[in-house]
MARPA-78916 format. One record per residue (C-alpha): chain; y negated, x negated, z negated. Coordinates in steps of 0.001 Angstrom, whole numbers, plus 500000, padded with zeros to 6 digits. Example, Ala and Ser with C-alpha at 12.3 -4.5 7.8 and 13.67 -1.06 7.14 Angstrom:
# residues 2
 chain      y      x      z
     A 504500 487700 492200
     A 501060 486330 492860
END
This chain:
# residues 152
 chain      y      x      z
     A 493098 279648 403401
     A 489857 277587 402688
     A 490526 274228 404029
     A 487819 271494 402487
     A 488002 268251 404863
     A 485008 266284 403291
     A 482761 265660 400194
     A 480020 267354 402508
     A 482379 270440 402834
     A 482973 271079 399167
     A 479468 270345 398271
     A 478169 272794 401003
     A 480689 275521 400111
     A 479062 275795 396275
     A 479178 279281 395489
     A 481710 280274 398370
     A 484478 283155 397125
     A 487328 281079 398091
     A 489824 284042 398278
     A 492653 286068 396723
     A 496608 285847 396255
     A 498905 287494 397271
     A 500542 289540 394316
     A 503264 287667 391897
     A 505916 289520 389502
     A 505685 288117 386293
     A 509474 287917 385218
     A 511245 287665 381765
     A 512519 284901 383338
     A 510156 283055 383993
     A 508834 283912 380984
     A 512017 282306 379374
     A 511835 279201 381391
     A 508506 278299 380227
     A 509674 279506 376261
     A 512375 276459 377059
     A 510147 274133 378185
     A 507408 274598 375499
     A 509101 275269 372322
     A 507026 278866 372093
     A 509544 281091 371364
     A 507489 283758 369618
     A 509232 287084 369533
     A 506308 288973 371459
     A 508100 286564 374590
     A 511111 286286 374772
     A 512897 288972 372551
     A 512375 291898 374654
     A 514215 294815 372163
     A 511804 293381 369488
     A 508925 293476 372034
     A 509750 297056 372755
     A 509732 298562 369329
     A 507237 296485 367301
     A 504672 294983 370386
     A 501487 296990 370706
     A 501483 296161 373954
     A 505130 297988 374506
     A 506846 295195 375491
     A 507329 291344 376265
     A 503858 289161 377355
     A 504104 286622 378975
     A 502723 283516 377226
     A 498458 282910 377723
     A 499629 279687 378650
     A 502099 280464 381313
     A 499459 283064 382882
     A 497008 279607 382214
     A 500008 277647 384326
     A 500327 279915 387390
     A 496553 278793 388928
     A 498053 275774 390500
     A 500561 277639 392112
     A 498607 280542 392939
     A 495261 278292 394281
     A 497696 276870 396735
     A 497437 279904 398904
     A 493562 279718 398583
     A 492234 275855 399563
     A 493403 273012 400204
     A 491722 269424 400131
     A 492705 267334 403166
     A 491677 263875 403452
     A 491521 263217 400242
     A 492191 259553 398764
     A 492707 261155 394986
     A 492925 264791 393349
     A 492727 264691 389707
     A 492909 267834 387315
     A 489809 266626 385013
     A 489941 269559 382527
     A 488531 273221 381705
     A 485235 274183 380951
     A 486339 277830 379774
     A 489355 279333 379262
     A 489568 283404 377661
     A 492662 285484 377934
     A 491004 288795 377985
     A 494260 290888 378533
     A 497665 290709 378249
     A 499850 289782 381184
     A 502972 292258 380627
     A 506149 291168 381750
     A 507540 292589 384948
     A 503388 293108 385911
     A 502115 291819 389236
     A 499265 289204 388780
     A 496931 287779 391720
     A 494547 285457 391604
     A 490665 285177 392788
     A 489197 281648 393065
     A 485038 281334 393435
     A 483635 277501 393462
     A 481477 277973 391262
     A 479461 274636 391763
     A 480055 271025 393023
     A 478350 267807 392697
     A 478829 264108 393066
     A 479743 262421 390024
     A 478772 259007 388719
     A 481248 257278 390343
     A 481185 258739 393977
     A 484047 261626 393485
     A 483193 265072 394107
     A 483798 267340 390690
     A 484510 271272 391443
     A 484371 273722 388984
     A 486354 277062 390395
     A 486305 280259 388592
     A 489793 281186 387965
     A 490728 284921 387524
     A 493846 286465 387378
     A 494542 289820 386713
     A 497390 292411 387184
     A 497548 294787 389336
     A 495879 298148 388158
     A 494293 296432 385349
     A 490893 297549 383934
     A 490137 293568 383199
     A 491210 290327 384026
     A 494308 288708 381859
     A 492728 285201 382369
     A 489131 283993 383155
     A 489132 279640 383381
     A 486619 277500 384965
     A 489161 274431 386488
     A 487239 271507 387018
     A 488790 269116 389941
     A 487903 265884 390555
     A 488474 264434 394456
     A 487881 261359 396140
     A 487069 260535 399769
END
């Protein structure tokens, strides 16, 4: 676990390979949960006879966006920001879903800061390089530069 205490600490760490998760099981229900609470209730999801027979990928996916979902969760076992006044999620600069995250798959996660600076108004902005992939995989199922935006 990366633990960033100060603007000087982020800024210095630039670069730094902050670490990787431990593995997660992608479930169907999870998958099903997130289906709920997004309205996406494509087929390729959530009907997993239908995924079987007519997927290419032999099965249910989970959603690009759910894999997209699980870096919060997953970055908590990475850093942390202590000391912080305010975190804000300020966007993506880059998001690809190379592969497809089958269900019942274990994903982990890799975080790299990629750079930091001090923006106009005093916060520190990180961009981390976000990559998930599943276990045995011969790419990533999701590549996404996070940008975070912390004040002191």
């Amino acid at each position: 676990m990366r633990v960033f205490t100060s603007a000087d600490d982020i800024l210095g760490a630039a670069g730094e390979t902050l670490g990787t998760t431990d593995w997660l099981t992608v479930t169907q229900e999870r998958v099903n949960q997130f289906a709920e609470a997004t309205g996406d209730h494509q087929w390729i999801h959530v009907d997993v006879e239908r995924a079987k027979a007519e997927s290419p990928f032999g099965g249910p996916i989970a959603h690009g966006y759910l894999t997209l979902s699980l870096v919060p969760m997953l970055a908590w076992q990475l850093y942390s920001i202590e000391n912080a006044k305010l975190g804000i999620n300020y966007g993506s600069n880059k998001v690809r879903f190379p592969a497809p995250v089958p269900v019942g798959s274990e994903v982990a996660l890799t975080a790299v800061l990629t750079s930091a600076q001090t923006t106009k108004d005093g916060m520190v902005e990180m961009v981390v390089t976000q990559t998930l992939t599943v276990r045995d995989a011969p790419k990533p199922s999701l590549v996404a530069e996070t940008i975070t935006r912390v004040a002191f």
